[in-house]
C-alpha positions as CSV (number, residue, x, y, z in Angstrom):
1,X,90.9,119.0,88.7
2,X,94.6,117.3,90.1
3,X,97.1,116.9,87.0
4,X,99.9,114.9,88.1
5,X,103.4,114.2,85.9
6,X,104.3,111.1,86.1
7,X,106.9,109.1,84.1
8,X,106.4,105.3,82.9
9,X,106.1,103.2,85.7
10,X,104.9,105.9,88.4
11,X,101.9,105.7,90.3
12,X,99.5,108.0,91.9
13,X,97.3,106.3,95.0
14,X,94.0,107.7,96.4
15,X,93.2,107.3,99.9
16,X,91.4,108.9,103.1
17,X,93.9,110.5,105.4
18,X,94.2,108.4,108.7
19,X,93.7,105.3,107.0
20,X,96.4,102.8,105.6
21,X,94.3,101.2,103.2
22,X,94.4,102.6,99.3
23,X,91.0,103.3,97.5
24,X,92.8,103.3,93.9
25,X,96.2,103.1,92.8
26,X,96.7,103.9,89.2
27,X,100.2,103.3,87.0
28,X,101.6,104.3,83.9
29,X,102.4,101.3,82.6
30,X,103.3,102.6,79.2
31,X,103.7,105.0,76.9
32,X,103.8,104.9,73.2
33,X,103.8,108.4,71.3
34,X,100.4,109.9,72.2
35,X,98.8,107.0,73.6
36,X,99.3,106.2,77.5
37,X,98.1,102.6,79.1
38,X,97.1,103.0,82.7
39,X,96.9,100.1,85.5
40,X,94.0,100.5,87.7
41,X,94.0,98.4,91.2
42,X,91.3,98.8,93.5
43,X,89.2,96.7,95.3
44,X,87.6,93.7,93.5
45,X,84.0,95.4,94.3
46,X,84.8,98.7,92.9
47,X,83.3,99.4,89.1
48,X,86.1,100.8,87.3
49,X,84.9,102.3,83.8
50,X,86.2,104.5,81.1
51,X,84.1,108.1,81.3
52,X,81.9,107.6,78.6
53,X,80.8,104.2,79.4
54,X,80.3,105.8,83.2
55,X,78.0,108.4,81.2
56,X,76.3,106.2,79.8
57,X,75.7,104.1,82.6
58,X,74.6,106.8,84.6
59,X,72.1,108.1,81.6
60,X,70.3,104.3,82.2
61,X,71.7,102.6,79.3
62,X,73.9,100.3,80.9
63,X,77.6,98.9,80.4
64,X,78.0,97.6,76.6
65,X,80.0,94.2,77.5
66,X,82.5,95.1,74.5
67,X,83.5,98.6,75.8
68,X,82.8,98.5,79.5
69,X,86.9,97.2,81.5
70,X,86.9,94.7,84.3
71,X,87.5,96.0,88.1
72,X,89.7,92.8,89.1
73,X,93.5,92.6,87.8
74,X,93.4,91.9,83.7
75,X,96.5,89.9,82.4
């Protein structure tokens, strides 16, 4: 596992080496006592879950519309 520090605002961006285009860019947008929010932009056709929803996704069960997040930009 990677652990990055990064302060409110920073980003870290995942990519292939050789290639200009980013897979997934994620920033802290903010961050209120133990709790972090994180900005996730990636391609419009890229799933983006939280882990346990992944799990369970993986396990058959299928996203739960209330807990699974949108890949495209949320307002």
């Amino acid at each position: 596992m990677l652990i990055l520090s990064r302060k409110s605002r920073e980003a870290v961006v995942v990519g292939r080496p050789g290639q200009l285009e980013q897979m997934l860019k994620v920033t802290v947008l903010e961050i209120v006592g133990s709790r972090v929010r994180l900005g996730f932009e990636v391609p419009e056709d890229v799933p983006v879950h939280r882990s346990e929803v992944w799990e369970r996704i993986c396990a058959g069960g299928g996203p739960d519309n209330a807990t699974a997040a949108p890949a495209g930009p949320v307002a």
